[in-house]
C-alpha positions in Angstrom: 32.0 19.8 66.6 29.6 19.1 63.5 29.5 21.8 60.7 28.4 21.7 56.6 31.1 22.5 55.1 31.7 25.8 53.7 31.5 25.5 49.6 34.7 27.4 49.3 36.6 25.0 51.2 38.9 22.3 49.3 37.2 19.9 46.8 37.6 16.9 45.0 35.2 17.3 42.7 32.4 19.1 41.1 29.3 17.1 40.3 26.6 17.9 37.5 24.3 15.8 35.5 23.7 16.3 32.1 20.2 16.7 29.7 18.7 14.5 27.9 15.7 14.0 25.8 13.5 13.0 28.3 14.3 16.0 30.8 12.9 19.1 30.6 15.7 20.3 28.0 14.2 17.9 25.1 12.3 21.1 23.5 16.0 22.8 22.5 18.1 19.7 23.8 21.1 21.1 21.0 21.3 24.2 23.2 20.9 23.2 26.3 23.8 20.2 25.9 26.2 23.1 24.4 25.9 25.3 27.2 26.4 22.3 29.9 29.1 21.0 28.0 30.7 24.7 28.0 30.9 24.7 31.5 31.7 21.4 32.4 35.0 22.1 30.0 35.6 25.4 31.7 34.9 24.3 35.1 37.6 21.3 34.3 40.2 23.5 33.5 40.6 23.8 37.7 38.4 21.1 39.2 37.3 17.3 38.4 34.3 16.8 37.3 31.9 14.0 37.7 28.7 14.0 35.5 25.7 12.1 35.5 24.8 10.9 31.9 21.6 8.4 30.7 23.1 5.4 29.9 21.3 5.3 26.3 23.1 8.7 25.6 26.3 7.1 24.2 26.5 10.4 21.9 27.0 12.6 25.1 28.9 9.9 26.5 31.4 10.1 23.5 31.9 13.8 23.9 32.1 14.3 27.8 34.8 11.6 27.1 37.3 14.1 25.3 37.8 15.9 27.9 40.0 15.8 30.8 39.5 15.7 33.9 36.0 14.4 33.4 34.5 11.2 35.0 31.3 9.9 33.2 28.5 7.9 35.8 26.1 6.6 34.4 22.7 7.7 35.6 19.0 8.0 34.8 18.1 11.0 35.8 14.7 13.7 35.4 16.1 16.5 35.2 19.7 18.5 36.3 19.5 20.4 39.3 22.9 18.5 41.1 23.1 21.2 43.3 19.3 20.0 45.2 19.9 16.3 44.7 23.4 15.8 45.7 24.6 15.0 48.9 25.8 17.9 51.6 28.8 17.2 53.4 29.3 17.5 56.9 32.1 17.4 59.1 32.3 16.0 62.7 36.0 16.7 64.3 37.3 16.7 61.3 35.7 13.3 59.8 33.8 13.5 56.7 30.2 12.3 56.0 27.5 12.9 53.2 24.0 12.9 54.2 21.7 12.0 51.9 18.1 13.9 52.2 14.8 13.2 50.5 14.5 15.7 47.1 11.1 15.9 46.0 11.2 18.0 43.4 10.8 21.4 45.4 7.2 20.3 46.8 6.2 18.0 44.4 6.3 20.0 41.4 8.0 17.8 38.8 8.5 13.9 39.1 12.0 12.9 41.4 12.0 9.5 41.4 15.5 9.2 39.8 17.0 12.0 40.9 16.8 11.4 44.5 18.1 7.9 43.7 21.1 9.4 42.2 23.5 10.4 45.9 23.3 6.4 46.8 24.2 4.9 43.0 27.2 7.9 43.5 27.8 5.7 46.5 26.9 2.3 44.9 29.7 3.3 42.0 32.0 4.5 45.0 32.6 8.0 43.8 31.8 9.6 46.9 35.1 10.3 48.9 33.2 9.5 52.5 30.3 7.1 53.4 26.5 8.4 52.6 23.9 8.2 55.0 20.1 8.7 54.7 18.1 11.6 56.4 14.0 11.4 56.5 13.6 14.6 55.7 12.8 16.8 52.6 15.6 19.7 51.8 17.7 20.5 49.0 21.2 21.7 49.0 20.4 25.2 47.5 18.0 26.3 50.2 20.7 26.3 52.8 24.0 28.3 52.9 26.6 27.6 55.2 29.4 29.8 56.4 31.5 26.7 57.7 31.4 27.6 61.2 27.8 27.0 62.6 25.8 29.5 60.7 22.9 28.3 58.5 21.6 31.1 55.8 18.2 30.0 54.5 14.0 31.0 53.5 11.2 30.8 55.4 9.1 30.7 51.8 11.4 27.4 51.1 12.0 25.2 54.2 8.3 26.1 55.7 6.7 25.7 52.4 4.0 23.0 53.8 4.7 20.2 50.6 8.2 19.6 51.8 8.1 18.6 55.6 4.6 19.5 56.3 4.5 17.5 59.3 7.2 20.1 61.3 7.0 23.5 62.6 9.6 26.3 62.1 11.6 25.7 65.8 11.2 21.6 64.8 12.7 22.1 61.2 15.0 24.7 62.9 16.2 21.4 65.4 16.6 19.1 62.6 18.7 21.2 60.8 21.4 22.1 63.7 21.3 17.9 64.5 21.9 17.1 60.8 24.2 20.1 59.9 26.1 21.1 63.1 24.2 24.2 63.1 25.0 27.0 66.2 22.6 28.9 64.4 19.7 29.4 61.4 19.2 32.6 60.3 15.6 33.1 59.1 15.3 35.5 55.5 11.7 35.9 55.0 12.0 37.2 51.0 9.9 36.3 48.3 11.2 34.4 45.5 12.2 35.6 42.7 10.1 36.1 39.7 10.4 32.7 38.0 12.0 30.8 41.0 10.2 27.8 41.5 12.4 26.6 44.2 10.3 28.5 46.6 13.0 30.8 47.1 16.0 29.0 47.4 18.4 31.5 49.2 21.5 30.4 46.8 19.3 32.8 44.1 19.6 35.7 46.8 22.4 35.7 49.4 25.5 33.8 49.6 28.4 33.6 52.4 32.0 34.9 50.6 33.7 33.9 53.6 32.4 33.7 57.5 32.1 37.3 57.9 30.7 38.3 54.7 27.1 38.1 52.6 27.2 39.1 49.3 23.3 39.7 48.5 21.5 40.8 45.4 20.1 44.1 45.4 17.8 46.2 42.7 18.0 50.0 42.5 15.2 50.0 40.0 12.2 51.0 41.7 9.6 50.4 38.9 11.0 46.5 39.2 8.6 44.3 41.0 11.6 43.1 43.4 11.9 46.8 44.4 10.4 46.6 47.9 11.2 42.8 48.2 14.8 43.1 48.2 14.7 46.4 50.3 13.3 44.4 52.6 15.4 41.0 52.6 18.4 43.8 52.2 17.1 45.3 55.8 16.8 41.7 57.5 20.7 40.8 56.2 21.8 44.7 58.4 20.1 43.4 61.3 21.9 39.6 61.0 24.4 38.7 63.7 27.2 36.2 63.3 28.3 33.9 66.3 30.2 36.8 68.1 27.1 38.4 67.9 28.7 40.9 65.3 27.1 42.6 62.1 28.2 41.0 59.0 30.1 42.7 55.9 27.5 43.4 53.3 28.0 43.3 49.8 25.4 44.3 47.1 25.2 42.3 43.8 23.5 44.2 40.6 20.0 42.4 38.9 20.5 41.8 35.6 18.4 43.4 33.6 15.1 41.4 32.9 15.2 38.0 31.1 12.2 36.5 29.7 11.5 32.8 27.9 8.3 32.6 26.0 6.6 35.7 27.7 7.7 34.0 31.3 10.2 36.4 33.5 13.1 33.9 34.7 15.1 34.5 38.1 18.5 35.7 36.8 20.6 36.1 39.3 24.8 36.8 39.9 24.0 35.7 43.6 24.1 32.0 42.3 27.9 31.6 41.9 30.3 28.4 42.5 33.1 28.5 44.7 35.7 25.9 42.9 38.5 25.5 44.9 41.2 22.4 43.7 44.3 22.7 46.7 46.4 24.7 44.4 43.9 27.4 43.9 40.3 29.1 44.5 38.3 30.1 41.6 35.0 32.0 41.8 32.9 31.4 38.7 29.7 33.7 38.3 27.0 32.9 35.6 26.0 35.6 33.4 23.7 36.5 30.8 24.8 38.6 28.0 23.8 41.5 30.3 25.5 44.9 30.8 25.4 44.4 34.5 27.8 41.4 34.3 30.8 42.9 33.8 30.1 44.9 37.3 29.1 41.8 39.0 32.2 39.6 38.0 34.1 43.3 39.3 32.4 43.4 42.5 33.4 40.1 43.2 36.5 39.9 42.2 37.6 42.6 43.8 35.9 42.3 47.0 37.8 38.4 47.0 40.9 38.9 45.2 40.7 35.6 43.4 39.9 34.5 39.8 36.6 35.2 39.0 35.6 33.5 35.5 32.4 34.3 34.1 30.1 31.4 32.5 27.2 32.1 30.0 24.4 30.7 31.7 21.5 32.5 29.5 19.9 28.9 28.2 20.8 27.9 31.9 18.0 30.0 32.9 15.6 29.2 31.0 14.6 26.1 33.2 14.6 29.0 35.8 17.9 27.6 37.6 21.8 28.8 37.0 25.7 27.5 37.4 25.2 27.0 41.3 22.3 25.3 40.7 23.3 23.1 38.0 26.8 22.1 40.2 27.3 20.4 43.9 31.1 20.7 45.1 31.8 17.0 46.4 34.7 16.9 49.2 
């Protein structure tokens, strides 16, 4: 049997690239390379980490060094979104393989070159655990959510948005992804992004798998928000979802932070994009927050709904590129 891997299953190592004048960052490049070295050291205290640094950026090369537990590759790179050009890794009868899919930049919006290039020189360098192998087809890792088992969480808005595989229709795209990922079954959210998101709606900014039989799902009790009637609505679709015993799943509601806003622009801050980090000894949960009252009933929500560590991470410059700790991270096997 064929299956992505569930994120909260055993890791080797967490991968993230890091910024650099030339990405998106260079405007407040100081802050942004604080807050990704902040969690790269917290997220080492449990896990290895492999990061993705220019190779003119001996500065950043020099400081990632000091800490432990931290491999340096050396990588151009646009941007760093690891999480939607890293490799997903799937399982056949318990053999391990990384596929490789085409990242365009979430339709084309920003230029890709080097960061889909970035999975085979991880290869190339031989830090990937199993062999890579190349998909033709456009996806990235946080538009699909796996429960380990055969289910497939992801967004109509993202996976039919026509400039990623405009060639395919929802039951083809729906065939590809149960060939390439093991899939028994996709389940469909139809959801609006968030305000901000420009993933499209990646479903790692709305509703995440705890464990098989479990969503944890972000909610808004504010009805003058704009996401009011949207996420009554995606929170109606996840009642009605059936697992592969044809059971409901266990729901559980995440707060919104309230709103956060970078020159004049809402950004999609969200507790829904957490990392499962999870090292053989022990399984950490850490959720990104944003110097929000809500955050302290988030990281309680989910720590006591999964009775492990939960370690919050200040993600609030994070956001302002309009993506968090999930997004910034890819759990290698």
């Amino acid at each position: 049997m064929k299956r992505l891997k569930a994120e909260w299953e055993e890791q080797t190592a967490i991968l993230m690239a890091y910024p650099h004048a030339a990405t998106d960052w260079g405007a407040y490049l100081e802050e942004a390379q604080e807050c990704f070295y902040n969690t790269i050291y917290a997220l080492s205290r449990y896990q290895n980490m492999i990061v993705c640094v220019h190779p003119n950026d001996t500065e950043s090369q020099d400081s990632l060094a000091k800490i432990s537990q931290v491999q340096i590759a050396l990588c151009a790179s646009n941007d760093t979104w690891a999480r939607d050009f890293g490799p997903l890794c799937v399982e056949t009868n318990g053999i391990a393989l990384y596929l490789d899919f085409i990242f365009n930049a979430w339709g084309g919006k920003y230029q890709a070159n080097l960061d889909n290039a970035i999975s085979s020189k991880l290869a190339q360098k031989g830090l990937l655990k199993y062999p890579l192998r190349f998909v033709n087809f456009v996806l990235e890792g946080g538009s699909v959510e796996s429960d380990g088992a055969g289910t497939i969480l992801t967004t109509t808005s993202c996976l039919l948005n026509p400039d990623r595989n405009s060639h395919l229709d929802q039951a083809q795209i729906t065939e590809i992804l149960k060939q390439e990922l093991g899939a028994q079954q996709i389940l469909w959210l139809e959801v609006q992004p968030l305000e901000g998101d420009d993933t499209d709606g990646h479903v790692d900014t709305l509703a995440r798998f705890l464990d098989a039989n479990t969503i944890a799902y972000v909610s808004c009790s504010d009805r003058n928000d704009p996401h009011y009637d949207n996420l009554k609505n995606m929170e109606a679709q996840l009642k009605r979802l059936r697992n592969l015993e044809d059971k409901r799943y266990e729901l559980l509601p995440l707060p919104m932070p309230s709103p956060k806003f970078y020159q004049n622009e809402r950004l999609p801050a969200t507790y829904a994009n957490f990392l499962w980090v999870n090292n053989n000894k022990q399984k950490v949960l850490f959720v990104p927050t944003y110097g929000d009252p809500a955050d302290g009933k988030a990281l309680k929500i989910l720590e006591d709904y999964t009775g492990v560590e939960v370690v919050g991470v200040d993600c609030s410059v994070l956001i302002r590129q309009k993506g968090s700790l999930h997004c910034a991270t890819m759990q290698l096997y």
